[in-house]
N, C-alpha and C positions, 0 to 999 in steps of 0.2 A: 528557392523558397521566397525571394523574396517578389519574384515574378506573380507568384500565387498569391502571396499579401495583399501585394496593389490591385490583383483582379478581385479577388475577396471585398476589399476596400470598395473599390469604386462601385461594386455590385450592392452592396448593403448601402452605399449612399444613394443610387441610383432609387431602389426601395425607397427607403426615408421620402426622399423627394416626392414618387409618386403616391405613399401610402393616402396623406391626407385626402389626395383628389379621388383615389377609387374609393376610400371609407365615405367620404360625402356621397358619391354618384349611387354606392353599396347603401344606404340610408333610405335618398330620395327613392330608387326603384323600390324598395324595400316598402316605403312609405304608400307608394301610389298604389303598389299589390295589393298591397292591406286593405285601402281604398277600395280599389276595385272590385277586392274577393267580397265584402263584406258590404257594400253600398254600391259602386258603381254598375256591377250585372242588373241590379233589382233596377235600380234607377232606367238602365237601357229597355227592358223589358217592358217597366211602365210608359218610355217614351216610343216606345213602337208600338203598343197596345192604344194608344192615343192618336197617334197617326193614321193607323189604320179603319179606328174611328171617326177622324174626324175628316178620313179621303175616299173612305171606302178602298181605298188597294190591299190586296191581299195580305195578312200578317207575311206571310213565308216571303214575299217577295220586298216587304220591308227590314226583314231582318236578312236576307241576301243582301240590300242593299247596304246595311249595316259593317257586314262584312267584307263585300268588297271594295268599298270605300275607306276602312280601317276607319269609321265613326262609336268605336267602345270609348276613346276619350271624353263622346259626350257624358255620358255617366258618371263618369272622374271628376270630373270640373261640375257637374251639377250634382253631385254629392260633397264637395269643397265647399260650394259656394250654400247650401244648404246646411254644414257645418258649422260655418261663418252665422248663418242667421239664427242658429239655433243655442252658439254660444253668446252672443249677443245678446237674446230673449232670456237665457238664463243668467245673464249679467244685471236684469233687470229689479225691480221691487216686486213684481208679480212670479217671475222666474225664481227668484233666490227662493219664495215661500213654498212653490213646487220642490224645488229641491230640498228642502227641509222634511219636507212631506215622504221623497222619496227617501231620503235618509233615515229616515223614524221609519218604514216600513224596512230598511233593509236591517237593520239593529237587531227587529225582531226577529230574524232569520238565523238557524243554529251556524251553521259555515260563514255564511257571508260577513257574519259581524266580527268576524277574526281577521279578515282579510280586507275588507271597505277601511278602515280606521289609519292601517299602514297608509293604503296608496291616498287616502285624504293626506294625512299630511306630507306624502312625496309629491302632489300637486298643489298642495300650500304653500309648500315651501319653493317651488318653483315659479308658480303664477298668483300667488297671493300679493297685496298691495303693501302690506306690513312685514317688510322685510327685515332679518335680522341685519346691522349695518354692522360689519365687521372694521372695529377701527386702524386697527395696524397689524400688519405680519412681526412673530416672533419666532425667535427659538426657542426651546426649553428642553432640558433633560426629563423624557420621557418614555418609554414607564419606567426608565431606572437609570441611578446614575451612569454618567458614561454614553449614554444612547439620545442623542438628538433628533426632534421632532419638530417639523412647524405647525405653528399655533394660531388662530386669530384670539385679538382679544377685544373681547363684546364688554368692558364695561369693570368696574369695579367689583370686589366681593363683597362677601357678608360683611358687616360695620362691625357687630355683635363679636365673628370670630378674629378681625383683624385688631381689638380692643383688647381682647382676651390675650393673643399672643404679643400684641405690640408691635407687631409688620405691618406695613400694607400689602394689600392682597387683590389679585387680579382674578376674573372669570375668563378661561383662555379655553377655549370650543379648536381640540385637535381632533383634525377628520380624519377618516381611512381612506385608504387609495384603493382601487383605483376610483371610487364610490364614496366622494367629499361632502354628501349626503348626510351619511352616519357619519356618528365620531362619539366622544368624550368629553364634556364638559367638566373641566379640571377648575381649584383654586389654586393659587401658584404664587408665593411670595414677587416682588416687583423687582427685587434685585436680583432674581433666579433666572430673570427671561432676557433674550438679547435682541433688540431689533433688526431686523433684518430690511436693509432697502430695496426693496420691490414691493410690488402693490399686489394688491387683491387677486385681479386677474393671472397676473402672472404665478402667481402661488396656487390657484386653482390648475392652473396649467400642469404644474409640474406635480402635482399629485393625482394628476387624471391618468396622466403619463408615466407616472409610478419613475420620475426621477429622470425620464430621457428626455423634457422640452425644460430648458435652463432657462434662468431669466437671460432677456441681451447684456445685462452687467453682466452676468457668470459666464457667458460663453466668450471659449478661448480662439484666440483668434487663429490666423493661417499659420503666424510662424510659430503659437506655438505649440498648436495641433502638430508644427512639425517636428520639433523638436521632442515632443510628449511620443511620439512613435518611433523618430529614432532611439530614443531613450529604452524603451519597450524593447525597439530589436536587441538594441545592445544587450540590455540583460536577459533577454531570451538566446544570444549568442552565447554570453557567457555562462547561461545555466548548462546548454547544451557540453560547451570543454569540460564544464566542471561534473558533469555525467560520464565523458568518455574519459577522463582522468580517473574517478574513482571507479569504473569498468575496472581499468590500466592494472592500478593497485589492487582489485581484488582476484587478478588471475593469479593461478599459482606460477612461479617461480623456477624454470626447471635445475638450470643452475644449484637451486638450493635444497637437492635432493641429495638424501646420502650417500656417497659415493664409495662402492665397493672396496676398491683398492684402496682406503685408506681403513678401511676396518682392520682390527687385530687380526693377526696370524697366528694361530693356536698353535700350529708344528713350529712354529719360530718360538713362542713361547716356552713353549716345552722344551727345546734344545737347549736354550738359555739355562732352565732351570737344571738338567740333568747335565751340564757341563762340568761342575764343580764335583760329581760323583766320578767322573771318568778320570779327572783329575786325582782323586783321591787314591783310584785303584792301580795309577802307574807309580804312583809311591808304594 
């Protein structure tokens, strides 16, 4: 068993190790397809239809040579870099008003105006300049006593509601995982919440991660990763005797079955009792 642990073990560590490198590699291909399917084919087509304009050589023979040279990257990269100048231009005074323009026509569209509003602000909230500044990590019992959550806390609460009750009072924005996107923005009395030392990043981490990337304060070291699994075997040894013990006990018992020859004898009995009669008739 415990041969199968350590292969177990070292195979899910082996995992861990390489997940983050295949999920980026899994991204970037991910990323350039996308490119490709949707911008870089057109892009190829228009730079072979140019070439052969401006050489006279046949289209088919430039798009062979396309292919056999593996020349589709150019499309990639000249749909990149045409990305690049296109969000630049809309980073502009003249840009931003276009975009305004586009946005006022898509409002009036019955579908689109339900679904453009979300993704505006999941790209505000990501590449906007006016960032919310989250000032310290907390804990807080959330949504009910007993149950802890972490929290950021953005700032003070209402004046009006903290006067009223006589607490001070905190606005603590607690996100969902794996998507720290969403959340709840709570009010939270100041002696309710515990600070927690670790920073921003690392609290985003471990709610991306839904609890498996710890800050480097909380992660346990070699010995006592070792001792946290012997610890494990042990009571996983023990659970097992304490399984085949009460097996043990609940088998029946043969020993404790009734045993014939110790039952009454009824012709014993009866001679007992008709003794005293025989008795009587020799008198």
């Amino acid at each position: 068993m415990r041969v199968v642990r350590g292969i177990k073990r070292s195979f899910w560590r082996g995992v861990a190790a390489l997940l983050p490198t295949l999920l980026t590699v899994a991204v970037l291909g991910f990323g350039l397809s996308a490119v490709h399917t949707y911008a870089g084919q057109y892009v190829n087509l228009a730079v072979q239809h140019v070439l052969a304009w401006a050489s006279g050589i046949p289209l088919d023979d430039i798009e062979a040579w396309f292919d056999r040279y593996w020349l589709g990257w150019v499309g990639v990269v000249v749909a990149v870099i045409g990305l690049c100048v296109v969000a630049y231009f809309v980073g502009t005074f003249l840009g931003s008003q276009i975009v305004r323009f586009f946005e006022a026509s898509i409002m009036r569209l019955p579908i689109l105006n339900r679904i453009y509003p979300g993704a505006k602000q999941v790209s505000d909230f990501f590449f906007s300049e006016h960032k919310v500044e989250f000032r310290r990590v907390v804990a807080l019992q959330y949504p009910r006593q007993g149950l802890w959550s972490l929290g950021f806390v953005t700032g003070r609460s209402f004046r009006v509601l903290s006067q009223r009750i006589g607490r001070d009072l905190l606005s603590v924005f607690v996100p969902t995982a794996p998507t720290p996107v969403t959340g709840f923005v709570i009010t939270v009395p100041r002696d309710e919440v515990i600070d927690l030392p670790i920073s921003v990043d690392e609290a985003f981490q471990y709610i991306i991660s839904v609890g498996v990337i710890m800050p480097p304060a909380e992660r346990l070291g070699s010995l006592e990763v070792a001792l946290l699994v012997d610890g494990e075997q042990e009571e996983d040894a023990a659970a097992e005797q304490a399984k085949l013990k009460d097996d043990v006990t609940d088998t029946p018992n043969v020993t404790d079955a009734p045993d014939e020859t110790d039952a009454p004898n009824e012709t014993d009995a009866r001679d007992v009792a008709d003794a005293p009669d025989e008795a009587d008739e020799t008198r």
